[in-house]
N, C-alpha and C positions, 0 to 999 in steps of 0.2 A: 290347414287352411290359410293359416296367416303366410306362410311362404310361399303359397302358387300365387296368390294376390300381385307380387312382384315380379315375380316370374313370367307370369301373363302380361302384364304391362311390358315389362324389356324385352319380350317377343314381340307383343304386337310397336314397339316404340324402334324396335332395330330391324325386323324381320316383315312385317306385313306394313307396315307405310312406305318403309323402301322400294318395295316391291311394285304397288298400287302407285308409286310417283313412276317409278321405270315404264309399266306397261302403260301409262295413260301418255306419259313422252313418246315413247316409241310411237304411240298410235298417231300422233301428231306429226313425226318425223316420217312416218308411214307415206302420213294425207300428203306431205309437202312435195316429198319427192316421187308420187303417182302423178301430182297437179305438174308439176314438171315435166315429166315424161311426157303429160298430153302436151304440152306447148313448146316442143321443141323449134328451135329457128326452124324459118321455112326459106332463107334468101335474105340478103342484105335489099333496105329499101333503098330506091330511086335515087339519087342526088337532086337535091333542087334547093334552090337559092330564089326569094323575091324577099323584097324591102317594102317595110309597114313603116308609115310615117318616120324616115330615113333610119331605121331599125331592120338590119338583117335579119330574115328569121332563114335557117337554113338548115342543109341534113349535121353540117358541120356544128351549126352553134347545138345542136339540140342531141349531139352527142353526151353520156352522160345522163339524161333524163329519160325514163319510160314517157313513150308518147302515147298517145290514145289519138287516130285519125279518123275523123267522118269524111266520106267518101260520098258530097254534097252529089243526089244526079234527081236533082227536083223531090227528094223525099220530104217527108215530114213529119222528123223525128226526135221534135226536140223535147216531147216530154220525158225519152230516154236520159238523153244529150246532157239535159238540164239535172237530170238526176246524179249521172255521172260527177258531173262540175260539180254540184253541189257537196259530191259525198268527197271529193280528194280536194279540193280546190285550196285548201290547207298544205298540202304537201309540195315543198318546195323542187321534190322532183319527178314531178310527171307535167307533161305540157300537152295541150289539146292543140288540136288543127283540126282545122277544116277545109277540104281541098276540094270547090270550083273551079266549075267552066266559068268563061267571062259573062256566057249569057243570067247565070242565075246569084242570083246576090239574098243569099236570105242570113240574116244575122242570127248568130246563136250567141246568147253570151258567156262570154269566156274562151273563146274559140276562137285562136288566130287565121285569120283567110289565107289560103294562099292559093293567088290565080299568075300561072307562067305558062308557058310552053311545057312546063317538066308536068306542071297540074293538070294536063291533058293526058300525059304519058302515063302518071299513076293511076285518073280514070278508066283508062284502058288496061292495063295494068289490072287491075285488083276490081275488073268488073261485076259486076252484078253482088258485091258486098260492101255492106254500110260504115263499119266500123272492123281497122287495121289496129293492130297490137303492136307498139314496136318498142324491145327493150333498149338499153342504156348503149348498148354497141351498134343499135340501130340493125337489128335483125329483127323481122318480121316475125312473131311467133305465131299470131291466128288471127284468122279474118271472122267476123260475126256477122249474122242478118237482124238486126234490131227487131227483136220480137219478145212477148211477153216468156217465152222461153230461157231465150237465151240471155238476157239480162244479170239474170242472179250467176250462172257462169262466166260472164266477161268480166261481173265487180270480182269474182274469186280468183280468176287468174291476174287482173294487175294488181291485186292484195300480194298475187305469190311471189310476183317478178320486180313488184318496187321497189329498189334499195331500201335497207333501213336508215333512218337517221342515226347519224353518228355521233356517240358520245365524247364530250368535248372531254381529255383526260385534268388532271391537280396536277398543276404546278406549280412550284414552290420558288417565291419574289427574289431576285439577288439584294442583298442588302450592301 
C-alpha cells in the first residue's frame, strides 16, 4: 500500500494533468480557429478620407486597428453602440466610426463621424446592415443587424480578430 501511494500521485502528476491541460487547450484552439473560419475577409473596405477638427481620420490612418463601423441610416441603436464602446474602449486598437449621410447627425459617444462623398458610397455599399467588422488590413470580415441576437456574436468575433497587446521584452541598460 505504501508504494501505489506514489505511484498514483506521479501518474496522475505526469500522466492525467498533462493530458486534461492538452485536451482543454485544443478545445480552445478548436473554438478560435471555427470563429475564424466563420469571419473570413469578405473585400477590402472603401477608401475614404474626411478631417475632424483638422484631424485626418481615413482608411489609410486607421490601417492597423480592427475597426467596428455603424452604418448611421436613421437607426437607433445606441444602446448596442454604447455597449460596444463601453466594453473595448480600453483597447488601444480598435477604432469606432460611424458613417452618415449629411442629412442625419445624431451623436454616439465614442464614434468618430464620418460624412464625405465616400460616406454615401459605403451607405450603398453595405446597405441594409448596421454594423461592419473591419480588421487591421482593413478587410471586411462581417456585417451585423443590431439585434438582441446578434450582439453576443459580434462582441466574440472582435474578441477573435483584435491584435493582442504586445509584450514590451527586458533590456539590459549599457553602462
Amino acid at each position: 500500500m505504501k508504494r501505489i501511494f506514489p505511484i498514483l500521485v506521479l501518474f496522475l502528476l505526469f500522466i492525467v494533468l498533462p493530458l486534461g491541460s492538452y485536451l482543454y487547450l485544443s478545445g480552445g484552439v478548436d473554438y478560435r480557429l471555427a470563429a475564424l473560419e466563420k469571419i473570413q475577409p469578405k473585400g477590402e473596405l472603401l477608401d475614404f478620407e474626411y478631417y475632424l477638427e483638422g484631424v485626418a481620420i481615413s482608411s489609410r490612418s486607421l490601417k492597423n486597428k480592427t475597426v467596428l463601423i455603424h452604418i448611421n441610416e436613421g437607426s437607433h441603436d445606441s444602446k448596442y453602440l454604447q455597449r460596444f464602446y463601453d466594453q473595448f474602449k480600453q483597447s488601444a486598437n480598435i477604432e469606432f466610426l460611424q458613417i452618415v449621410s449629411d442629412s442625419l447627425v445624431q451623436e454616439e459617444e465614442g464614434f468618430n463621424k464620418v460624412y464625405s462623398p465616400t460616406a454615401n458610397a459605403i451607405m450603398e455599399a453595405y446597405s441594409g446592415k448596421d454594423i461592419i467588422l473591419v480588421d487591421t488590413a482593413m478587410q471586411v470580415r462581417s456585417y451585423y443587424d443590431l439585434n438582441d441576437s446578434t450582439v453576443n456574436e459580434l462582441v466574440r468575433d472582435i474578441s477573435v480578430i483584435l491584435p493582442l497587446k504586445k509584450k514590451s521584452s527586458i533590456t539590459m541598460k549599457d553602462r
